[in-house]
C-alpha positions in Angstrom: 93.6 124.3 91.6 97.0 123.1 90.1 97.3 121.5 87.0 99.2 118.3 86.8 102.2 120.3 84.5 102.5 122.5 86.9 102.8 119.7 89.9 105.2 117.9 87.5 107.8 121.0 88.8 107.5 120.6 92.1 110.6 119.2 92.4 112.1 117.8 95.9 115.2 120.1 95.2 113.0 123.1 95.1 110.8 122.3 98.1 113.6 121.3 100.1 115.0 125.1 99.7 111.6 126.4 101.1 112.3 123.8 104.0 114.2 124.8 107.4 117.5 122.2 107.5 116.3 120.0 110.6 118.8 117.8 111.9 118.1 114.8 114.2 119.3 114.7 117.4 120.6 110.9 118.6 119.7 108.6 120.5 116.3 108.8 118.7 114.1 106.7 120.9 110.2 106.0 119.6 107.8 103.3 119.8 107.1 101.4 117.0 103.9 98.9 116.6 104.2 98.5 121.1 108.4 98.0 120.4 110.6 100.9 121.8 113.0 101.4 119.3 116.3 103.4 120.3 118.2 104.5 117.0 121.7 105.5 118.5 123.0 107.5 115.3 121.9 108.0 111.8 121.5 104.6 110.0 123.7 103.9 106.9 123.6 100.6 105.6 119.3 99.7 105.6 117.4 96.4 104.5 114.0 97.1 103.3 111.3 94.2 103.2 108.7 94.9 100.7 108.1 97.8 98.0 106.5 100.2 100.4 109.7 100.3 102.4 112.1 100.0 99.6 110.4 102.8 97.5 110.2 104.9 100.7 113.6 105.6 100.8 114.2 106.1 97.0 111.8 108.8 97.3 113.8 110.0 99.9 116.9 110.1 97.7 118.4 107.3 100.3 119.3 104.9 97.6 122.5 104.9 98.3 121.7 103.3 102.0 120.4 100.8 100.8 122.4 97.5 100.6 119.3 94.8 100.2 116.1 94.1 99.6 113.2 91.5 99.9 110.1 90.5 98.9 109.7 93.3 96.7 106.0 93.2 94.5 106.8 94.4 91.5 109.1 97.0 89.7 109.9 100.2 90.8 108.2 103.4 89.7 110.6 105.1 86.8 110.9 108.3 89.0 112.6 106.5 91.9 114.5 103.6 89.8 117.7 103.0 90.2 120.3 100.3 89.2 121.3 96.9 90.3 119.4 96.8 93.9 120.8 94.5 95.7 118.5 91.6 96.0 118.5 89.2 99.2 115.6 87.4 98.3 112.6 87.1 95.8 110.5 86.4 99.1 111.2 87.1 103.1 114.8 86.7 103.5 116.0 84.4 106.6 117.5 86.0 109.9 121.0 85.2 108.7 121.0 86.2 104.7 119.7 89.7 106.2 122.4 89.7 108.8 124.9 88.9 106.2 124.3 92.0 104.8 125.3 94.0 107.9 122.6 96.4 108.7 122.0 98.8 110.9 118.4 99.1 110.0 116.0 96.4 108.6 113.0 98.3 107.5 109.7 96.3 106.9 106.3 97.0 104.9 104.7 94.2 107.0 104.9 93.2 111.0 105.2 89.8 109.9 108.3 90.2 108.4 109.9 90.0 111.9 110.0 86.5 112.8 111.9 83.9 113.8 111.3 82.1 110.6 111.6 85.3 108.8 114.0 88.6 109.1 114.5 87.9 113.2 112.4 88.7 116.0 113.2 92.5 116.8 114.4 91.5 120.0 116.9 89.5 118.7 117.6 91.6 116.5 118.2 94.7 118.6 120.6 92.3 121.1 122.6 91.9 117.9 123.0 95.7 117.7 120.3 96.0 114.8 117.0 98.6 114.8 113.7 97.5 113.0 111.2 99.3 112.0 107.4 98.5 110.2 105.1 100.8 108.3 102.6 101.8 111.4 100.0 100.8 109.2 101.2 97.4 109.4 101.5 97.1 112.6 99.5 94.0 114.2 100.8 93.7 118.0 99.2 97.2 118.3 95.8 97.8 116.1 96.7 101.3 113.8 94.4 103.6 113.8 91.9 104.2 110.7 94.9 105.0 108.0 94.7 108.7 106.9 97.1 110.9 104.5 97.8 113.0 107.4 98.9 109.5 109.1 100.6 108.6 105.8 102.7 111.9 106.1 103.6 111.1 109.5 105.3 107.8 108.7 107.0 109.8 106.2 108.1 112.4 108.8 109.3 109.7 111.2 111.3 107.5 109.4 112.8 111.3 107.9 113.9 111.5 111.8 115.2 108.2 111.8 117.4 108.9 108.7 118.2 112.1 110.2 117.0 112.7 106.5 113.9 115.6 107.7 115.0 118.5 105.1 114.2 115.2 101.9 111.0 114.1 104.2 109.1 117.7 104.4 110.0 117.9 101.0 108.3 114.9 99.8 105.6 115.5 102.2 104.5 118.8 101.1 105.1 117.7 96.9 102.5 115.1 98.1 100.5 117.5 99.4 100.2 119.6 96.4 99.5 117.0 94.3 96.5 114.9 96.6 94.7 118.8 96.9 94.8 118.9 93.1 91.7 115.9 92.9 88.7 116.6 93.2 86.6 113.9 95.4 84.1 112.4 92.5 80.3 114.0 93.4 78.1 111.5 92.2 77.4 109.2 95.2 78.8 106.1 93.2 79.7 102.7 94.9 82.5 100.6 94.8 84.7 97.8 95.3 88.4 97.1 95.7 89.3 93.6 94.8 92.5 92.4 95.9 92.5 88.7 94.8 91.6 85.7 95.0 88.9 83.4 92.8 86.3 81.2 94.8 86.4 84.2 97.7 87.2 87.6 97.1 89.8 89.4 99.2 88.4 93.0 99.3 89.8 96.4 100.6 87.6 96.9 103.7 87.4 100.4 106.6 90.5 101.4 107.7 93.6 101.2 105.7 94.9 102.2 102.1 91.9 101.1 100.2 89.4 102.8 102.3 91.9 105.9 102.5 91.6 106.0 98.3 88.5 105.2 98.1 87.6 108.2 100.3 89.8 110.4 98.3 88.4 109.7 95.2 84.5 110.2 96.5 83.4 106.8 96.0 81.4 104.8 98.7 83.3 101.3 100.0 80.4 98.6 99.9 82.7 97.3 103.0 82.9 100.6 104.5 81.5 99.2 107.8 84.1 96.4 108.5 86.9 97.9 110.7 89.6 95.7 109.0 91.8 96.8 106.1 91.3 94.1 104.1 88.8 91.2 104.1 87.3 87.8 102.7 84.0 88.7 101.6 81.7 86.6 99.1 80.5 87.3 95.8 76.8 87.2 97.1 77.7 90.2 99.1 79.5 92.1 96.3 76.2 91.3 93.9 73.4 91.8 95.9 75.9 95.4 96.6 76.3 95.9 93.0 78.6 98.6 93.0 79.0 101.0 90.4 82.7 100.5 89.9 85.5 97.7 90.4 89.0 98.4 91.6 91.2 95.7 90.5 94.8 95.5 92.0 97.5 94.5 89.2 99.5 92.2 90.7 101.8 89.4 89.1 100.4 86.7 90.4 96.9 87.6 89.8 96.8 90.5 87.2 94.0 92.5 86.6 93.3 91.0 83.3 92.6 87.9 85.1 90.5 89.3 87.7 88.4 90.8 84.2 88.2 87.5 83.0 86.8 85.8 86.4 84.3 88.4 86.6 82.8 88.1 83.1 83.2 84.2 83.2 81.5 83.8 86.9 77.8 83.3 86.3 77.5 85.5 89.5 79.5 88.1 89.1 78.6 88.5 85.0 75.7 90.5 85.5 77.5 93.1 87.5 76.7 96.4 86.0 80.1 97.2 86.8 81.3 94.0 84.8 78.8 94.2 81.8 80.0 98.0 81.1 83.7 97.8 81.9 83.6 100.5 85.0 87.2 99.0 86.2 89.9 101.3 88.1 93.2 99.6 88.1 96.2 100.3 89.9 99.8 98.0 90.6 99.6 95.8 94.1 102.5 98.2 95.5 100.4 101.3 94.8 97.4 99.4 96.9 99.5 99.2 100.2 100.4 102.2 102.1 103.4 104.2 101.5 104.5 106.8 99.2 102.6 105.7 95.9 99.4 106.0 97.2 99.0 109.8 96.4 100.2 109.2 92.9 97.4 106.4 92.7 94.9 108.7 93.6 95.8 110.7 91.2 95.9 108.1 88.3 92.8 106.6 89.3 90.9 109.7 89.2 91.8 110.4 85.9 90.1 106.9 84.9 87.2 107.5 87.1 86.5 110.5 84.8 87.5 108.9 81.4 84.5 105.8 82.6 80.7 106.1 81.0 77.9 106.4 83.2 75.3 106.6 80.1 74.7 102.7 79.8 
């Protein structure tokens, strides 16, 4: 098994001279969430909507394509930062701020992102001579299937095509590789749950997309396993009378993982939580908890505090 110091110099420069130089062949035509999508040379100038498709590019070393961004939830990752993004909105940009920007390609984390109210319709937006694409995950006018790395990788492979960018996405496919085969699944049968957010109801990671995916890698059993949904509105009945043995909080901004701590020591319900009473949290940032290119890392991270927890108490 590799040790993290060694995964540390698995570079993308080095991979990508193991990799055979693929080069796209255009028009590119795909479907894309039930919308055929016809990509008539390699896109230069991209909008990304959300962190999962801003941060999939920057790991890509496509940066420089770039010229705006959206919605973005929360800061980028050191290894992919770079300077003065150019921001279109602190929320979903409108149809014509994103058009001002002359794209070729909008790329969105979220289906939703594609409406009339929003980005544009992706019909509209293909009349005006401009592709769209949405993490598969994401997608809503088709249900995706139950997320997997292997499905991860492929999003990663595609929009490599689309960028006629292949040689940077096997690169980053295989470094992810390496590093999601050096942890160990956790043997110990242990439950959990991921809270998301919210106070009164909690919105929790459910059977088929990134939570479940990490939970899975990390060995631990999803208490909402069973509900073929990626995320959920459960109650806190259901997450007592589960009792799981750990808590995944998501760090967001506007509902930190401190916070979430403080509800669950402060809710009468909720206080008695073997998980709450002996501080069995696993944290990780909101744009870690969607999927995309950080969730590998987060398994990673988060197995480390899985170990570091005590069990004795």
């Amino acid at each position: 098994m590799r040790t993290l110091p060694q995964l540390a110099g698995l570079t993308l420069a080095v991979l990508a001279s193991n990799c055979a130089y693929a080069q796209t062949a255009y028009p590119l035509r795909i479907e894309n969430c039930g919308f055929p999508l016809e990509i008539a040379a390699p896109p230069q100038r991209v909008v990304t909507i959300k962190s999962t498709a801003t941060e999939m590019l920057l790991a890509l070393g496509l940066g420089d394509r770039i010229v705006g961004v959206g919605f973005q939830d929360g800061p980028v990752p050191p290894q992919w930062a770079v300077d003065d993004l150019p921001v279109l909105s602190e929320k979903l940009p409108s149809q014509e701020v994103v058009l001002e920007a002359e794209p070729d390609l909008i790329y969105g984390g979220w289906e939703s992102n594609f409406a009339a109210d929003g980005a544009g319709e992706r019909a509209t937006l293909q009349a005006f001579g401009v592709g769209s694409y949405v993490s598969p995950a994401a997608c809503r006018s088709v249900k995706p299937a139950k997320l997997t790395f292997d499905g991860l990788f492929e999003e990663i492979d595609e929009i490599g095509k689309i960028l006629d960018a292949e040689t940077a996405a096997q690169a980053l496919i295989e470094q992810q590789k390496a590093e999601l085969a050096s942890v160990a699944a956790d043997s110990r049968g242990l439950t959990a749950v991921w809270y998301s957010s919210g106070t009164k109801t909690p919105y929790v990671g459910a059977g088929n997309n990134a939570p479940a995916m990490i939970m899975e890698a990390l060995g631990l059993e999803n208490i909402m396993a069973d509900q073929d949904e990626g995320w959920i509105s459960a109650s806190w009945e259901a997450v007592v009378d589960a009792n799981p043995d750990v808590i995944i909080l998501v760090d967001a901004a506007w509902n930190s993982a401190e916070q979430k701590k403080r509800l669950l020591a402060e809710n009468p319900i909720t206080s008695q939580l073997d998980a709450v009473m002996n501080q069995r949290y696993l944290v990780l940032p909101f744009p870690a908890s969607e999927a995309g290119v950080r969730n590998v890392g987060a398994v990673v991270d988060m197995a480390a505090q899985l170990a570091a927890l005590d069990f004795t108490r």
